[in-house]
N, C-alpha and C positions, 0 to 999 in steps of 0.2 A: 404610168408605166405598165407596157401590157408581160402578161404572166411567159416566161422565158419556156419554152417548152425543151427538154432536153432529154431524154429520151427517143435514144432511134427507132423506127418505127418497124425493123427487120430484130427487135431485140423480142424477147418470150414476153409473151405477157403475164406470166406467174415467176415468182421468187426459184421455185423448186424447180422448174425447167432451165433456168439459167445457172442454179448450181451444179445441175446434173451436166451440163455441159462445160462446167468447169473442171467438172472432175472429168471426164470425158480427157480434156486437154492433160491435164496435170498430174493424172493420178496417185503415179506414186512417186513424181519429182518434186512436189510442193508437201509442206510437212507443219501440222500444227505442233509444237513443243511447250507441254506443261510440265510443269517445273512443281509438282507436288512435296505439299509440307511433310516431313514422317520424323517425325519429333524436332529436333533443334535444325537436321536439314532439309534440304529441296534434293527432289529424286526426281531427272529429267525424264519424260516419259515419251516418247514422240510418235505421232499420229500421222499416216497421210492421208492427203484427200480421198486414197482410194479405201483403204480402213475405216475413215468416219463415215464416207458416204454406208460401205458393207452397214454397220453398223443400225444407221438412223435407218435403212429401209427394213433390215430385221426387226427396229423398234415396231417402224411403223405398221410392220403385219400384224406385228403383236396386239399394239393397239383396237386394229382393228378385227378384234377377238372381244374387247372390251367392252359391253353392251353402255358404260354408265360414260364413255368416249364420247358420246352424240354432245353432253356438253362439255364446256370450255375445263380445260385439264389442269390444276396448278401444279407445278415443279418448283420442288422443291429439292436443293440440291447445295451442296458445301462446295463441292470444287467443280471449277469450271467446264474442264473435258466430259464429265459426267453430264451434265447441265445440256453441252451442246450435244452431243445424243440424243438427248431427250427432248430436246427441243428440235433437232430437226426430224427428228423421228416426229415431232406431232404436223412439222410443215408436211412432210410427203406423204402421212396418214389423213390430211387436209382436216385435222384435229384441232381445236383454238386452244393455244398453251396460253396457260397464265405466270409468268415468271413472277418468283417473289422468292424476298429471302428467309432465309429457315429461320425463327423467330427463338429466342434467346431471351426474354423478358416478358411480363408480363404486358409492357405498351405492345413492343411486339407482337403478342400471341394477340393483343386484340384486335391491330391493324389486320392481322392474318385473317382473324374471326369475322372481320367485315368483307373482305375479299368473298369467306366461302358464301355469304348471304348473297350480295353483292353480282356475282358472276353464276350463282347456282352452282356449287362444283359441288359433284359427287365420286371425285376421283382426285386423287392426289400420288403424284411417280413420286418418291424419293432415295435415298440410300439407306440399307438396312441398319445404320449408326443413328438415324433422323428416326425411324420409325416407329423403332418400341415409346420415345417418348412422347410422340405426335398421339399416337392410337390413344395412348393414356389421355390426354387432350383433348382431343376429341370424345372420345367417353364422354368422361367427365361436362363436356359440355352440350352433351346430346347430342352431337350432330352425325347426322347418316352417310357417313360419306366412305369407299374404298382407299387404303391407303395400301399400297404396293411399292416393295423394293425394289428396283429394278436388275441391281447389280447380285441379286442371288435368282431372279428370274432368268429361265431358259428360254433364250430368246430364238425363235424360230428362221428358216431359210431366207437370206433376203433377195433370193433369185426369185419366191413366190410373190414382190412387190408386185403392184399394179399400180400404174398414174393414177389416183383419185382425179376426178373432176373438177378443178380448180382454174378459176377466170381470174381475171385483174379485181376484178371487187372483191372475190372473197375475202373473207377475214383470215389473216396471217396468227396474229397473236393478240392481246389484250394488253397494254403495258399500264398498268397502274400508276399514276400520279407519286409523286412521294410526300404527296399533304402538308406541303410547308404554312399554304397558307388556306387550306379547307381539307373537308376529309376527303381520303384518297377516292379516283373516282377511273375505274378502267375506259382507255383509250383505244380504239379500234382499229387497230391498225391494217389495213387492207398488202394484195401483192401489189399491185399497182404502186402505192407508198410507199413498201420498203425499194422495187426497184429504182422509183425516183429520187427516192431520197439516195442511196446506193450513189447511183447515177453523176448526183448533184456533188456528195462529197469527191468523189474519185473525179470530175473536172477540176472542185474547187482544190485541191491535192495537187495534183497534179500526175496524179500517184498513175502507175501499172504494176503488167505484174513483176518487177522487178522488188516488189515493197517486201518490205525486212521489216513487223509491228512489232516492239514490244509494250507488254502492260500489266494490268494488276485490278484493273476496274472490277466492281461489282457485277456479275452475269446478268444480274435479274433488273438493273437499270438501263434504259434506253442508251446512253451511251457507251456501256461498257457490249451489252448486247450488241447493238450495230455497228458503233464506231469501233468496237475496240474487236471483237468476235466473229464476225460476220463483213466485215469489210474485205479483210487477208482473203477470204474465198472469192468472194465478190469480184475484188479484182487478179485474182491467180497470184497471190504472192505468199510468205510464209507469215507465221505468227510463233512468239515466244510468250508464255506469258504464267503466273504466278496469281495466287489468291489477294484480295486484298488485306486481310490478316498479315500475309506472307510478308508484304510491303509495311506494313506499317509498324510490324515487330522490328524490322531493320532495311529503313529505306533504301542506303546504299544498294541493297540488291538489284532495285530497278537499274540502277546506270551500271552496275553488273553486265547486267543480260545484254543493254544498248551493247557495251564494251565488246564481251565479247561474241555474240553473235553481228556486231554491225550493222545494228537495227539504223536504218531512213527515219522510220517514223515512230510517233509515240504520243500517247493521250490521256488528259488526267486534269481534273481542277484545280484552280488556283491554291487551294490549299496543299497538295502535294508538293507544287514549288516551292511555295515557303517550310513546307517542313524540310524538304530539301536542304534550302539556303541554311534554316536554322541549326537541324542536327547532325547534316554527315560533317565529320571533321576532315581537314586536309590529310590526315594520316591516311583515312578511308576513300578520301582521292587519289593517293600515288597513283601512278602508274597508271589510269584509267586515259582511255582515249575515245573521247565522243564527238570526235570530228564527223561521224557518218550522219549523224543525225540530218536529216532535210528538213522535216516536217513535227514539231514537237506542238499538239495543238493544245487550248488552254481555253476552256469553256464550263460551261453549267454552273458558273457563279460569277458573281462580281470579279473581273480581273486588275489586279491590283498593281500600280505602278510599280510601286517600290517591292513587290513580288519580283516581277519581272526583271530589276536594277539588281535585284540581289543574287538572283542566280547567274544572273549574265555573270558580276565578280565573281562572284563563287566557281562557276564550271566554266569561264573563260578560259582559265589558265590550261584546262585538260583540254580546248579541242572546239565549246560548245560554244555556238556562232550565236549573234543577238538576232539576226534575221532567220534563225530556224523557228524562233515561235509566230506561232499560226493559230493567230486568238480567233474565236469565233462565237455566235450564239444560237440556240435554238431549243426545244421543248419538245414533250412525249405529242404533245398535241400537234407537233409538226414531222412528225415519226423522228427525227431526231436534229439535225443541221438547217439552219435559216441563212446566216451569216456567216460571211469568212474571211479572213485579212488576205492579202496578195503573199503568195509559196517565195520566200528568195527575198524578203523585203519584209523587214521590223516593223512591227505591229506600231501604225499611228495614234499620235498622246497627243492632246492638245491642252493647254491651259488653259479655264476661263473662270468668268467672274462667278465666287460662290454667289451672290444675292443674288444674281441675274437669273441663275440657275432655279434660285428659291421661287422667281418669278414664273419659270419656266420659258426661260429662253436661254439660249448660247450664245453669250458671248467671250470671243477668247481674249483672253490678259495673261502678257506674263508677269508668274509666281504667283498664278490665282489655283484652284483646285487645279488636281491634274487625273482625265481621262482617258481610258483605253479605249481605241475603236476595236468597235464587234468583226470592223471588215463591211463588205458590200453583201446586196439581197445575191444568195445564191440560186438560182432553179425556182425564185419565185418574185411575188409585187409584193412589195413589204411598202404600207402607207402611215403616216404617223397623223394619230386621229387625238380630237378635244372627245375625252370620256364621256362627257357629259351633254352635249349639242351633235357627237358623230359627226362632225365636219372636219375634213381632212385641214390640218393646219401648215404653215409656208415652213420649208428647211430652217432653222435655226430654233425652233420650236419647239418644246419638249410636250409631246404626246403620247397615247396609248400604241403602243405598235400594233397594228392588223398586220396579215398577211392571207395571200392566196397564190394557189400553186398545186400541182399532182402531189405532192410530200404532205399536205395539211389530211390530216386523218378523217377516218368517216364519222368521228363522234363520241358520243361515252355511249356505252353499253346498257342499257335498259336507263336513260334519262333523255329521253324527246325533249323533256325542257330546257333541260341545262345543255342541251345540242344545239338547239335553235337559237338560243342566246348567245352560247359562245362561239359556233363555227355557222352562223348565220346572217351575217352583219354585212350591211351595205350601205355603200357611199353612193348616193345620188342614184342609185338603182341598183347600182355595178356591184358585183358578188358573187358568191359571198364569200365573206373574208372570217379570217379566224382573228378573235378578240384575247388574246394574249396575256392580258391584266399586268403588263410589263409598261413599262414606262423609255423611251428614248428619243432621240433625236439625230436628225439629219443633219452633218454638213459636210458639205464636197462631194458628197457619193457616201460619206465614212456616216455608218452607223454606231452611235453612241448607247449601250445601255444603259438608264440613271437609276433603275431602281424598280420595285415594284408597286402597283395601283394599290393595291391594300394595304402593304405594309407603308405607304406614305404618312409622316408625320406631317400635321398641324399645328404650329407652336406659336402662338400670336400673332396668326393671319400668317404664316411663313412655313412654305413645304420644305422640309428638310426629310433626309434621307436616313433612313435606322443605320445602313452598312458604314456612313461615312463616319457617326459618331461612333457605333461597335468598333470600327478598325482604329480612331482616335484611342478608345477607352483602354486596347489591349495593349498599348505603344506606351501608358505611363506608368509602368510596374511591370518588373521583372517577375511576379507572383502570378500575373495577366498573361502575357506573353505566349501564345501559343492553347491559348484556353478559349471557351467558347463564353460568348455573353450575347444578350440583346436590352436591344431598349424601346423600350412602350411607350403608348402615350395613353395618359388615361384622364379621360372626360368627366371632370368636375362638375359638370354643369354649370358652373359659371366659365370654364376655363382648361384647356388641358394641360396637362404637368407629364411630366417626363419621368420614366423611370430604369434606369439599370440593373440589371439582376447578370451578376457574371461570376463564372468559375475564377477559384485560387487554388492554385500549387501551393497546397498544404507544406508538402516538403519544402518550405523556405518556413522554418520556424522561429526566424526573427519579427514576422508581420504582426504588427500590432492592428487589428482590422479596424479596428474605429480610426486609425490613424490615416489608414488607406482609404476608407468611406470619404471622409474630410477633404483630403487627395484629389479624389477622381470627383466631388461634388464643385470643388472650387474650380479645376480642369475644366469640366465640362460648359460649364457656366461661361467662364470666360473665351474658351474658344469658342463656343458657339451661340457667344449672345440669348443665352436662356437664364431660366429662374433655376435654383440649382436643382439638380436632380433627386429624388429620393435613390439611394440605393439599397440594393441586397446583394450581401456577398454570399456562396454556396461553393458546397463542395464541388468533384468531381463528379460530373454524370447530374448536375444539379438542373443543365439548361435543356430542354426538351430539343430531341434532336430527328430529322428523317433517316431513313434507312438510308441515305446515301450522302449523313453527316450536316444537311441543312439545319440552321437552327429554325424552330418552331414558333416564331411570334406569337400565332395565334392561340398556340395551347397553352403555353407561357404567361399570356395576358388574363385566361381562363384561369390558370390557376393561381397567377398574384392575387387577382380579387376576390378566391375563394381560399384565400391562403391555405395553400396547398402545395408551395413550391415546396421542394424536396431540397434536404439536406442544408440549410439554412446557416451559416460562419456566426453571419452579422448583418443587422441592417439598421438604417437611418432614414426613417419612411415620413417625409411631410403633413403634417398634421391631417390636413384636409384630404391628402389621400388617404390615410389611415383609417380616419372614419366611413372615409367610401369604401373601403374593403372591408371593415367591420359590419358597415350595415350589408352588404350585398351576402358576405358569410353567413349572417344570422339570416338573410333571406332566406339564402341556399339550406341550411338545417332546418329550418321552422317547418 
């Protein structure tokens, strides 16, 4: 399949020249509306394109006043409208922003601490609430770096802007990884990439500027940045949109804002639907009507059937059509969209056989496992490759996903290595292609995601998938339900044994845990033909998670074997694992 080119060829070849001319058209009929937290409510504030743009070029003069600007800038920032100031203030200062979130923890503060090594940053914008404690922070940990509030800084004329020199290569922004399954590693994101990717989604959409966004995404993650952010200008439409604190303190609000602004479109992980389905109640329904929706998309995690089955009941009755979701897949390494299901048509599920699947192939059976298609390659060649021989393998076949295309990024930032190996890869010459460490398969056109290359389990000669027994494990207790867990595998050397470590909802104070251990070891065993699992049950905040709520295998597995997990209920650990984390702990102290 050759690389779909789409991008017209009469369009800007930088990011900043095509917003400039959006705002040009729209200025001050198109309107970004944030819906700011100020204690228990939301304080609408609204912005239009010809405001933001005044804005981001005042930044950008500012900036370039900034002598320690020359490198890549981290933004840090609490609410979103701040955030995009400052970030397009560093596109039209042709500045490399580094988005991340204001860290809250001490895993936090170290993720952050790797960033400033990591990218060289000696400059950090934030808001003068973030400041006084960051400086203390940074103090304390030597690092040399400026830290500026923005929002008490006097920000100068932005009639004094001047176009910086900005090509299709330059660099746009840096977007960090969220380290699910290694440490974070900044992505380069070029102009040329955001417009194609841009480009790619608003085909795969169908969208114009007619588009009515609402959302809640994280600013400083690739999807909430592009998809959610930067789209509404993109294509001249409006955006509504709230923190995600804001959202998760009381979700109803989202289908609020659809309600009554008559948001089209809307975007958010699988896990927002289910919390959806699970905690608004019909009372917090009345009255709601979200017939407008067209486009409600459902991506950056495993998509879950019975997600999708729940909301349809749930928000059917107000309005919400089963053909408005619009699943899709994609990665920081791809600037943000690969895949995408057909606008107007119910995301395709197919049945097939679990073993077949272990084998790594597709076959469909009905009342065998059931999967959600990702949708079709958008704006790129997406080929499905054997990991281990790099020979592209026949549709039905579950392989490592490549991809190539204008959207696949120019690499990680100070590592030639790890560039050449993962956006370096060729098939029979042809390339190169980006090596995804995603796992899926073709049929019909319909792309299947099954899971990821490293977190694949091994369990007596048979690849099983960590997500399908984690969403098994949280389905048999009410205690589970809505909590975070994973499950390991961990190498005996004779042999690997399986391990679940998952959050309980303390507040149900009838759980006898050894009784629930017992529970979910027999559970697991039988539904998935294994040896029984060890568990450990943990509090809240027990399971290592990313900044953008992924659970953490890899840190997870790190600190089972250095028993180190945190906050600990109960556990029932298999003898022969126990000594292997006994001796590996006395490794680690000695």
């Amino acid at each position: 399949m050759k690389e779909i080119r789409i991008v017209p060829t009469d369009e800007p070849a930088d990011f900043v020249s095509h917003l400039r001319a959006q705002v040009a058209t729209y200025g001050d009929s198109r309107e970004y509306v944030y819906s700011r937290q100020v204690g228990r409510e939301l304080v609408e504030e609204t912005h239009t394109y010809a405001e933001i743009d005044r804005n981001a070029r005042a930044f950008a003069v500012w900036l370039g006043t900034q002598p320690t600007a020359k490198h890549p800038v981290l933004l840090l920032y609490i609410d979103g409208i701040d955030f995009l100031v400052a970030y397009l203030g560093c596109l039209y200062a042709g500045v490399v922003a580094v988005p991340a979130p204001v860290p809250h923890d001490a895993r936090a503060m170290a993720r952050v601490g790797a960033m400033f090594a990591d990218a060289d940053i000696r400059l950090v914008l934030t808001t003068s609430v973030v400041a006084g404690p960051l400086s203390s922070w940074t103090e304390q940990s030597g690092l040399d770096v400026a830290i500026i509030a923005t929002d008490v800084t006097e920000m100068p004329d932005p009639d004094l802007w001047v176009m910086p020199p900005i090509a299709g290569d330059s660099l746009a922004f840096l977007q960090y990884t969220s380290g699910s399954t290694s440490e974070p590693k900044g992505v380069m994101v070029t102009h040329a990439n955001l417009l194609h990717n841009c480009e790619s989604m608003r085909i795969a959409n169908g969208g114009d500027d007619s588009l009515v966004g609402v959302g809640w995404l994280p600013h400083f993650h690739d999807m909430g940045l592009i998809g959610m952010l930067l789209m509404p200008m993109y294509m001249g439409g409006n955006l509504v949109f709230m923190s995600p604190m804001a959202f998760l303190k009381r979700p109803v609000r989202w289908l609020q804002l659809i309600d009554r602004y008559r948001a089209n479109m809307t975007i958010a992980p699988n896990f927002a639907y289910d919390l959806i389905a699970r905690r608004i109640t019909d009372d917090q329904l009345a009255g709601l009507d979200l017939s407008s929706l067209r486009v409600v998309l459902n991506g950056a995690e495993p998509i879950r059937p019975r997600t999708l089955e729940a909301v349809i009941d749930k928000l059917g009755p107000y309005g919400f059509r089963a053909d408005a979701f619009f699943t899709a897949y994609g990665m920081a390494e791809m600037t943000l969209l690969a895949t995408a299901s057909t606008v107007g048509t119910a995301p395709v599920q197919l049945d097939v056989d679990p073993l077949a699947l272990e084998r790594n192939q597709l076959a469909p059976m009905s009342g065998g496992t059931r999967l959600v298609s990702s949708g079709k390659a958008i704006g790129c060649d997406i080929r499905m490759v054997d990991p281990n021989t790099c020979a592209e393998v026949a549709d039905g076949q579950v392989g490592e996903i490549w991809i190539r295309g204008g959207s696949v990024a120019a690499g990680y930032w100070n590592r030639p290595a790890e560039t050449a190996e993962k956006f370096g890869a060729t098939i029979d010459g042809a390339g190169p292609f980006l090596r995804t460490g995603d796992l899926g398969v073709r049929h019909e056109g319909e792309i299947f995601v099954t899971g990821r290359l490293k977190d694949l389990l091994i369990v007596n000669g048979r690849n099983l998938y960590p997500q399908d027994i984690e969403e098994a494990v949280r389905e048999m207790h009410p205690a589970l339900q809505g909590a975070a867990g994973v499950v390991l595998a961990i190498d005996t050397g004779r042999h690997e044994r399986l391990v679940v470590i998952h959050e309980v909802k303390t507040a149900l104070v009838d759980i006898v845990y050894q009784d629930l251990a017992k529970q979910l070891k027999l559970a697991v065993a039988r539904t998935f033909d294994v040896p029984a699992p060890s568990i450990v049950l943990v509090d809240r905040h027990g399971v290592h998670r990313t900044t953008s709520g992924k659970v953490q295998r890899k840190s997870m597995h790190a600190s089972f074997l250095s028993d180190l997990v945190d906050s600990v209920l109960y556990e029932d650990i298999d003898p022969v694992v126990a000594s292997l984390r006994d001796n590996t702990f006395q490794s680690a102290v000695a």
